[in-house]
N, C-alpha and C positions, 0 to 999 in steps of 0.2 A: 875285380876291375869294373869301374863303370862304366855303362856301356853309352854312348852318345848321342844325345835327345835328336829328335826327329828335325828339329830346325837345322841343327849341326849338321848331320847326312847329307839334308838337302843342300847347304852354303855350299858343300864339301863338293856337291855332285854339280853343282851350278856352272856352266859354261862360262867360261870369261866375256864373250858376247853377251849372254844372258845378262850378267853383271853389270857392262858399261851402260846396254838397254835400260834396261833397270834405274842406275843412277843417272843418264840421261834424263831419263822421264820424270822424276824425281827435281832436278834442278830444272825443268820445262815447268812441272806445275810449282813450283815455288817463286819463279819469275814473273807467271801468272797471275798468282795471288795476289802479288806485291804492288803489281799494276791493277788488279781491283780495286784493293784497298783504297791508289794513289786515285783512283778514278782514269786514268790513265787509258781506256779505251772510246776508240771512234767506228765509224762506219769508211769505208772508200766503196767510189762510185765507180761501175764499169757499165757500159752503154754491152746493150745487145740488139742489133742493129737487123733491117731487114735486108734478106738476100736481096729482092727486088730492087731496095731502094737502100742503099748502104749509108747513105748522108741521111737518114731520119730511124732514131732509135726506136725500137716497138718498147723497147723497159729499161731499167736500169737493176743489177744487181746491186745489192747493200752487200759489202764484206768486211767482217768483224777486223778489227786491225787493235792491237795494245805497242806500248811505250813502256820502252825497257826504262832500267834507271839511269842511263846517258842519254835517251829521245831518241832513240833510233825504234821506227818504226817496223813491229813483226808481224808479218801475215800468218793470218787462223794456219796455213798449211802446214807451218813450224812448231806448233801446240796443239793441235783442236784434235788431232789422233789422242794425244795423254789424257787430258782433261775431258772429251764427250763423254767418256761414263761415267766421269763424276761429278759429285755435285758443282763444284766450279763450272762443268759444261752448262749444270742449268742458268746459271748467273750467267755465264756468256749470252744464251739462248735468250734471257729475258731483255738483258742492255739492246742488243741487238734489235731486237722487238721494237722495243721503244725508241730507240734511235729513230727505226724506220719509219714508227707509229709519226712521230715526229716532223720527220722530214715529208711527211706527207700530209702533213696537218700545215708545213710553211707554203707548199705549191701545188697547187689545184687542177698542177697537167702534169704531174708525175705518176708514174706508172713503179713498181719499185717490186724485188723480191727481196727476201730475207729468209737465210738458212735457218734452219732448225735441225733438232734431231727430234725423233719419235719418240725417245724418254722424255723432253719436254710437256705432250702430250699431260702426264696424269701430276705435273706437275704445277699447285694452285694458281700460285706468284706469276706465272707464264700466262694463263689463261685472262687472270687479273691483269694484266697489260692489255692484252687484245681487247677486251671488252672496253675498259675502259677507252682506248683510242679509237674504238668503233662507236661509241658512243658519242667523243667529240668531236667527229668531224662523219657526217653522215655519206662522204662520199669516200672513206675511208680503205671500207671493205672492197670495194669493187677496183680499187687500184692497188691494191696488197695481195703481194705472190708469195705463198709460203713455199720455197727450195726446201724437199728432204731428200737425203741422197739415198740409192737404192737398196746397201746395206744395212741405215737406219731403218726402212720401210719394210725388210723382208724379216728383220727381228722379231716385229710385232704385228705383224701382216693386217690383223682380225680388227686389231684396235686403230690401229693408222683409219683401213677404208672407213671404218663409223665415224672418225674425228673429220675425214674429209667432207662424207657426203652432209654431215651437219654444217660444217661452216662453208663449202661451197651454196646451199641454200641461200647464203648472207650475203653470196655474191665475192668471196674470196677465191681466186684459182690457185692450184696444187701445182708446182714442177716436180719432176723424178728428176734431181739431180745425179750426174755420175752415169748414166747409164750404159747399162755395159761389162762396166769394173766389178760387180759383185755377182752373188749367183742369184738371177733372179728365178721367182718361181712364175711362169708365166699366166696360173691358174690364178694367183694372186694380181698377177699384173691386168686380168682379165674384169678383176673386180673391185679395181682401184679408184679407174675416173679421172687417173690426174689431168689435167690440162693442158700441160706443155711434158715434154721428154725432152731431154739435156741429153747426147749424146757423148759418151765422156770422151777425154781430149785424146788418148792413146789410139783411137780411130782416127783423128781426124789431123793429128801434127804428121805431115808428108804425104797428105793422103793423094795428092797431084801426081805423085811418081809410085806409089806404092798399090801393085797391083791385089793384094791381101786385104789391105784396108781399106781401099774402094768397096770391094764385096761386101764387107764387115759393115760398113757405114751405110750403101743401100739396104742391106738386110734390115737394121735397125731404122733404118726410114721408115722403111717397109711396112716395119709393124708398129710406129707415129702414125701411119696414116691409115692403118685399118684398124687399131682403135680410137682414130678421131682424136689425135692428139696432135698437138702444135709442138714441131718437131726445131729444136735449135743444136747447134754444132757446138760444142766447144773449142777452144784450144786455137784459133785459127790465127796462124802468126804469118804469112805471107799470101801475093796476090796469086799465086799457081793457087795453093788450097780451098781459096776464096772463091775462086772463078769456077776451079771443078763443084767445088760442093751448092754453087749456083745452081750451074748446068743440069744438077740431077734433082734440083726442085728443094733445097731446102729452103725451110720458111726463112729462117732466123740465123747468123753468127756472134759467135763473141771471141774474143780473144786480142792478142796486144796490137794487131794488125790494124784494130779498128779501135782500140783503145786502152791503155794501160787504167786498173786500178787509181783512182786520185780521190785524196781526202778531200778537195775542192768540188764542190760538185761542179760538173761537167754544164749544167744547163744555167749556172750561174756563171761563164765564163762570155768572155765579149764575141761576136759569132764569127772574127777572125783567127780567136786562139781555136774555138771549136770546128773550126773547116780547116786547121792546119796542118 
């Protein structure tokens, strides 16, 4: 009798969770493609505002958004888990780039970040973007925030710091987005340099009543401010979160409180939809 190839054991021993997982992710990056192909991705704008002064944004996030095949608009947070390791993440990673290359080549007082992952980093096509839009508009660099979030960062620790401290010379600042949610290494985080720390949102949704994530949230201040870093909140959806996470000195928030996501940008709107 034969006995049963290694793939068969495996199907055989595969959890039916495993399974749905699996083909989940599987029809995520095939919906993805499809919207490549169509061209079918944009950027949406979300303001990150300062504690001090909440009516004038210190930046704006760029977030990657695609168009299923009926036009319903998906955010990165529904795909960008399947597709970052693979090549599709770098194609996302590149559009995205360019978008922002863009949108900052139309307006000469925008301020703008743009996620990446740190496999971008040794990836040509990616770099060929940057340059080229630092190229054409000389004020390019100094208003371009590259977001990588903590577990991109702590993958490739060694290479990340060399990518940064080259292109901060050029006048580009780094955010650690996420922070918090992964495991970082602090020896690494020691010798990183990023510029701004994004404080991930799991600290900061309820943080007005929740005596845990108060402590959690000042501790990671804590250490924003004793490496000299520009320290921003995530996640902040009402005025109780808003007002404690003032009170203890943060620079910066973002969240739907002060702004949902919009493919319109935000600083193209008439300045009574934007004070609305």
């Amino acid at each position: 009798m034969k006995k049963p190839g290694r793939m068969a054991r495996d199907a055989a021993t595969e959890s039916p969770l495993a399974v749905a997982v699996a083909e989940r992710d599987r029809g995520t990056m095939a919906m993805v493609e499809r919207a490549l192909k169509r061209r079918d991705v944009m950027l949406a704008f979300q303001p990150v505002v300062q504690a001090a002064r909440p009516d004038r944004p210190a930046f704006h996030e760029g977030l990657i958004r695609i168009l299923d095949e009926t036009g319903r608009i998906i955010p990165a947070r529904e795909f960008i888990e399947a597709v970052e390791p693979t090549e599709t993440g770098r194609v996302i990673d590149c559009l995205a780039l360019d978008m922002g290359l863009r949108a900052l080549g139309r307006d000469a007082t925008l301020r703008l970040a743009i996620n990446m992952s740190a496999r971008s980093i040794a990836y040509p096509r990616w770099m060929r973007i940057l340059r080229q839009g630092i190229r054409a508009d000389p004020t390019a660099a100094e208003r371009l925030i590259l977001e990588i979030t903590e577990s991109s960062a702590m993958a490739i620790p060694e290479i990340v710091a060399v990518f940064m401290k080259d292109l901060q010379t050029e006048g580009i600042a780094f955010a650690l987005d996420d922070f918090g949610a992964g495991q970082t290494s602090f020896r690494y985080l020691r010798e990183f340099y990023f510029d701004i720390l994004k404080i991930d949102g799991q600290f900061i949704r309820g943080v007005a009543t929740s005596p845990d994530n108060q402590v959690l949230t000042q501790a990671l201040l804590s250490i924003a401010r004793h490496f000299d870093m520009f320290a921003v909140a995530e996640s902040v959806e009402n005025a109780a979160d808003a007002a404690w996470l003032t009170t203890i000195g943060m620079d910066c928030m973002q969240g739907y409180y002060f702004g949902a996501p919009t493919i319109t940008p935000p600083w193209k709107l008439p300045q009574a939809a934007r004070s609305a």
